[in-house]
N, C-alpha and C positions, 0 to 999 in steps of 0.2 A: 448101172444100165446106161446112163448117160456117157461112157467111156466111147461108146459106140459112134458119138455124134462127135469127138474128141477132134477131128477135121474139118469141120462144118467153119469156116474160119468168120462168118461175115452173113447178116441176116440173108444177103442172097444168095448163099448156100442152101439154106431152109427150104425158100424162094422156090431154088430151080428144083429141090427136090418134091416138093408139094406142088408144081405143077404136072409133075409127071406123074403122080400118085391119086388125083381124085378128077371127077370129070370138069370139060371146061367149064359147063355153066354157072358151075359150083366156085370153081377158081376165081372165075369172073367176076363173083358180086361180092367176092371179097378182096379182091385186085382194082377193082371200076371206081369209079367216080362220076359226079355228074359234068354235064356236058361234053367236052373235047376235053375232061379230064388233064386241067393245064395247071389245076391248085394242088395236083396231086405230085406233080414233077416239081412247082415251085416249092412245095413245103420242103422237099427235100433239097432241094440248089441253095432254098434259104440257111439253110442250118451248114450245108455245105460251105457256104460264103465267108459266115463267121471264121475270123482268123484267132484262133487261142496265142496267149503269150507263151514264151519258152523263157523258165530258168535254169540253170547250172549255179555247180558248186553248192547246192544247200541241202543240207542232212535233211535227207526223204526217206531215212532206214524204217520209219513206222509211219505209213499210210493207211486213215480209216476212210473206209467208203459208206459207215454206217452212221445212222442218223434218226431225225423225226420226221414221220411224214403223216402228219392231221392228225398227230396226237399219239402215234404208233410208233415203234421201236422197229426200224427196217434196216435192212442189211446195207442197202443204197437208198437213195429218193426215188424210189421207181416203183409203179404201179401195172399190173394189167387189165388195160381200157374195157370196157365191157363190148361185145362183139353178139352182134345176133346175128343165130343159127350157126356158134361154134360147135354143135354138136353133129356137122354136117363135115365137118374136115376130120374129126377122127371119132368112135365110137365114144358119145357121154361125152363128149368135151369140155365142156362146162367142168365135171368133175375132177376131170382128170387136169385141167388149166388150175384148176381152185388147190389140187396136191400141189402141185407142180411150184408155184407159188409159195405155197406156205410151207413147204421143206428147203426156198429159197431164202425164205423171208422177208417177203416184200409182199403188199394187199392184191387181190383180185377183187377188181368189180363184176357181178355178175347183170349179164344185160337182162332186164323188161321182159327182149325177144328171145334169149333163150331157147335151145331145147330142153334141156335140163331146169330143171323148178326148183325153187330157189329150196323148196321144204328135202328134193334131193341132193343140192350142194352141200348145204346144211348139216345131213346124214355125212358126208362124204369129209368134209372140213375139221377141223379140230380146233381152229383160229378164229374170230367172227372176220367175216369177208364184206366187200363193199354191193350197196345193190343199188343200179340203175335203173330210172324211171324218167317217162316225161307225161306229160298233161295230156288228159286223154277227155273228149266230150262226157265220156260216163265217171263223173266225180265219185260213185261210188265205187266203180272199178281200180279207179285208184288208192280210197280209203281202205279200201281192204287187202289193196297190193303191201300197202304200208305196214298194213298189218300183220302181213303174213312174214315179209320181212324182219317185221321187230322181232317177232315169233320166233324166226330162223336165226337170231343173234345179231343181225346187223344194226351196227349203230351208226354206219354214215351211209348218206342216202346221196347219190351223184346223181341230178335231177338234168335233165336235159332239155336246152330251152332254144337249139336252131331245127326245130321240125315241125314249126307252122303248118307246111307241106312238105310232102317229100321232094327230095331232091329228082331233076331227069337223068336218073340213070341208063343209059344208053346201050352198056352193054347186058342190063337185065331186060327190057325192051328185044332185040334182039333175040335173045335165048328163051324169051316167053317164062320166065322164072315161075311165078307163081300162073302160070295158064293150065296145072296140070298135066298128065301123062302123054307123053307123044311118042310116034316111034322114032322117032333120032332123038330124045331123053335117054329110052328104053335101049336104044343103042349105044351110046354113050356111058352109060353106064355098064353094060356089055364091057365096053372097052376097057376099062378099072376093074377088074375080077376083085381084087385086094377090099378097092376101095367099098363094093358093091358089096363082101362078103362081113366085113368088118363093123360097117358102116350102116352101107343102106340096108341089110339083116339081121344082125347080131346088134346093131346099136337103136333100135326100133324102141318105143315108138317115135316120129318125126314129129311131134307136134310142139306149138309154141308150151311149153309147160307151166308157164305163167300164167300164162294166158285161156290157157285149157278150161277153166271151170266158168268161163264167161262166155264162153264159144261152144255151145254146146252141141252141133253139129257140123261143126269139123273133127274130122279123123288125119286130116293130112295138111302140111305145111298151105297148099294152095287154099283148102278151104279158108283159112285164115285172111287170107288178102283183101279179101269184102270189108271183113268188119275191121282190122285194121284201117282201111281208107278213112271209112268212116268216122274213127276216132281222132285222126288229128282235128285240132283245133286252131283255126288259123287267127281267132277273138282272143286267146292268152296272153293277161299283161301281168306288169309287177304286181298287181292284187293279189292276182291269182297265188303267185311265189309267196305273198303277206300271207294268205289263206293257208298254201300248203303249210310255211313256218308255224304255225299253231296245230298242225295235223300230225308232225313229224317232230318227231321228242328228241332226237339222235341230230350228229352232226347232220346239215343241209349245205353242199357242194354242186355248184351253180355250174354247169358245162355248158360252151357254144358261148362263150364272149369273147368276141373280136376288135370292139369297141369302146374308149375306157368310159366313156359316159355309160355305158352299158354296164359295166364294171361298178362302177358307183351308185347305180342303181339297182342294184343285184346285192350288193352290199347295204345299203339300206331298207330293202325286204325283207333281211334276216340272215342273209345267205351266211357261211362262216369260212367257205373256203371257194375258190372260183379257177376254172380250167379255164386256159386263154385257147380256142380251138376252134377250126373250122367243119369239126365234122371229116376229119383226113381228106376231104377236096368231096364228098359226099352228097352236097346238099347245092352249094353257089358258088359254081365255079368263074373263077377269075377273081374271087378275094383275096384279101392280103393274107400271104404265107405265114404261118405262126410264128414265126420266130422274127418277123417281121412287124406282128403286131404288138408281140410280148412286153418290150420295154418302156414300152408309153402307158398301156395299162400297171406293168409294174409302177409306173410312177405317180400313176392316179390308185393308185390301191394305198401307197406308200406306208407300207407294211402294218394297215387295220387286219388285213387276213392272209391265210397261207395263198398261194398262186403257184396252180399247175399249169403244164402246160403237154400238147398232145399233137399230132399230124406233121411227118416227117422225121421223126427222132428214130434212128436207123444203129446206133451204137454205143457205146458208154461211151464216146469222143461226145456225142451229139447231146448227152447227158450232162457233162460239164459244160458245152455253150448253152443249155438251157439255163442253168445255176447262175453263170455268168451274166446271161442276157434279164434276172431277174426273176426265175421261178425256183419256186423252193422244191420243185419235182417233175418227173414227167410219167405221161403215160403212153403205153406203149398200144400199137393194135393191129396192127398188118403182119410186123413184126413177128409177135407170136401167133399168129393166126399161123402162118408160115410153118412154123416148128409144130404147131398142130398136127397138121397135114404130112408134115415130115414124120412125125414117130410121136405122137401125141406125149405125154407126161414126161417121159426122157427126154425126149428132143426138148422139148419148152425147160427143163431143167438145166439142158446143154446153152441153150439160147442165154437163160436168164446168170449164167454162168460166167460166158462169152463177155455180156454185157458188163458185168461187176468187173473183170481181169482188165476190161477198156476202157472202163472210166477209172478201175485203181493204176492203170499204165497213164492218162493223159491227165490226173492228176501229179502224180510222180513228176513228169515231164516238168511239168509246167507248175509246180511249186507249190502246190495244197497240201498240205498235211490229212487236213479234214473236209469234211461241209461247212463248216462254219468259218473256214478261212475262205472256202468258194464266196460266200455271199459278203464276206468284208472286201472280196475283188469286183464290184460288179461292175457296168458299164458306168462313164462317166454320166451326172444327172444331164448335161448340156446338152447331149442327144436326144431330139424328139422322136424321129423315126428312122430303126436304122435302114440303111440300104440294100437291097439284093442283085449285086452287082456279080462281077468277078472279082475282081478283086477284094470284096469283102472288108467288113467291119472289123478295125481290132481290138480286143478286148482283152 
């Protein structure tokens, strides 16, 4: 099935075609970022900048792109980032991202936000999958999220710690996302037959599915938005993460460190594995680009735990200057959102496909046999922070 996406040469193939396939408001807040949306261009300029080395002449007849990632046997270092309200770009998305995946070989996190409930991926999965959380006012909403996950097979928990508040998203503002039904919604959707038929009828109910049994008069994504607010906690410190590390029996993976003091302190809570990420430009914009903050934390982690990394990573080139610049994997989110909306399960098949053929081609290139020769090449340690210039760092 995926033979069909066989031309899609470049995540913005996906892109253009999942723009044109579901409505704008919907593209939007998965395309947007906060403020003038400037961390969302830089993560990618940043990764762009990196200049990879180039060998010849050296027997590259057997290139492995497969590896460990937190303990798991993947085909590449590559994860898909957790993503709420994937079930809005293609019918069940959640499900169908979680096949997609694990007939790749490579983990899915599933988001908190969700449409799909983690007890339906679960049903849908055959592999145990990753599940995302972050700290919410109601501790017992949490205890029991934990639960339900352990329940569903998960044993690493990717806990999320840049959503004090939410970020100003500007273009959901704008579209009134969660203000409920309007007639230019109601239009718009109109204008997506596919999407509308597929989607907003056949792939029903819309509700956060996680979230469902604590909300118990909402029926529809908007009514969620109240009590959502109401749950961030802008009071959550490293205790809290000490607190959760005794609540959570499975691996604990610390996302949204930008900072390597933050990193060491995230590591001393318990944490066992840390995403270096901005939140894909989400939350505070005009941060430093990931791939720009990557190697100073790599050097304050200096290999106590594995280190992801996430925001801006657009191909398997972009996969190997992560390795490069210091993480032992990365995660993807726009990316396959993208392939979602294009042809859900096949296309993210095709996607995740695309990416393993471009990081086994720019290793080839440039003299890896393996993963484990990537990380014997890293940046030089004399480097504190690299630059995101044009001309670019070489590595």
């Amino acid at each position: 099935m995926a033979d069909r996406y066989a031309t899609l040469a470049s995540h913005a193939d996906f892109r253009r075609i999942a723009r044109s396939r579901i409505p704008p408001l919907i593209f939007d807040y998965f395309e947007g970022g906060a403020g003038d949306e400037m961390t969302i261009h830089e993560n990618e300029t940043a990764f762009a900048a990196v200049r990879l080395p180039q060998r010849v002449m050296v027997d590259m007849s057997a290139v492995e792109t497969a590896g460990d990632l937190l303990g798991e046997a993947c085909s590449m270092p590559l994860a898909l980032a957790p993503i709420g309200f994937a079930g809005l770009m293609c019918r069940r998305g959640e499900t169908q991202a979680a096949r997609a995946a694990e007939a790749a070989g490579v983990p899915f996190c599933l988001s908190a936000n969700a449409i799909c409930s983690v007890e339906e991926v679960a049903q849908a999965a055959r592999r145990p999958f990753w599940f995302q959380l972050y700290m919410m006012r109601d501790r017992d909403v949490v205890v029991d999220l934990l639960r339900r996950a352990w329940d569903g097979g998960c044993r690493t928990l990717v806990f999320t710690v840049d959503l004090a508040v939410p970020g100003i998203r500007r273009r959901d503002i704008r579209n009134d996302l969660f203000g409920g039904t309007t007639p230019a919604k109601l239009l718009s959707y109109a204008c997506h037959p596919r999407w509308l038929v597929d989607v907003g009828l056949r792939g029903g109910p819309h509700t956060f599915g996680n979230l469902a049994p604590y909300v118990a008069k909402a029926r529809h994504l908007a009514g969620f938005g109240g009590w959502l607010m109401r749950q961030f906690d802008a009071g959550v410190t490293w205790k809290d993460i000490a607190w959760l590390r005794n609540q959570w029996k499975g691996r604990l993976v610390i996302k949204g460190i930008l900072d390597r003091r933050d990193a060491t302190m995230a590591l001393d809570a318990g944490a066992d594995a840390l995403v270096v990420s901005n939140h894909g430009g989400r939350q505070l914009d005009g941060v430093a680009p990931t791939a720009v903050a990557l190697p100073a934390i790599a050097r304050a982690v200096g290999g106590r735990a594995p280190l992801l990394v996430d925001g801006g990573v657009r191909s398997g080139q972009d996969v190997l200057k992560a390795l490069l610049l210091g993480a032992d994997g990365v995660l993807i989110g726009r990316a396959w959102a993208y392939a979602a909306a294009a042809g859900g399960e096949a296309a993210i098949a095709a996607l995740l496909a695309r990416f393993q053929v471009e990081l086994r081609t720019a290793m080839t290139l440039a003299g890896f046999a393996d993963i484990d020769t990537i990380r014997d090449r890293r940046i030089p340690p004399a480097s504190d922070v690299m630059p995101c210039d044009k001309s670019g760092p070489n590595i």
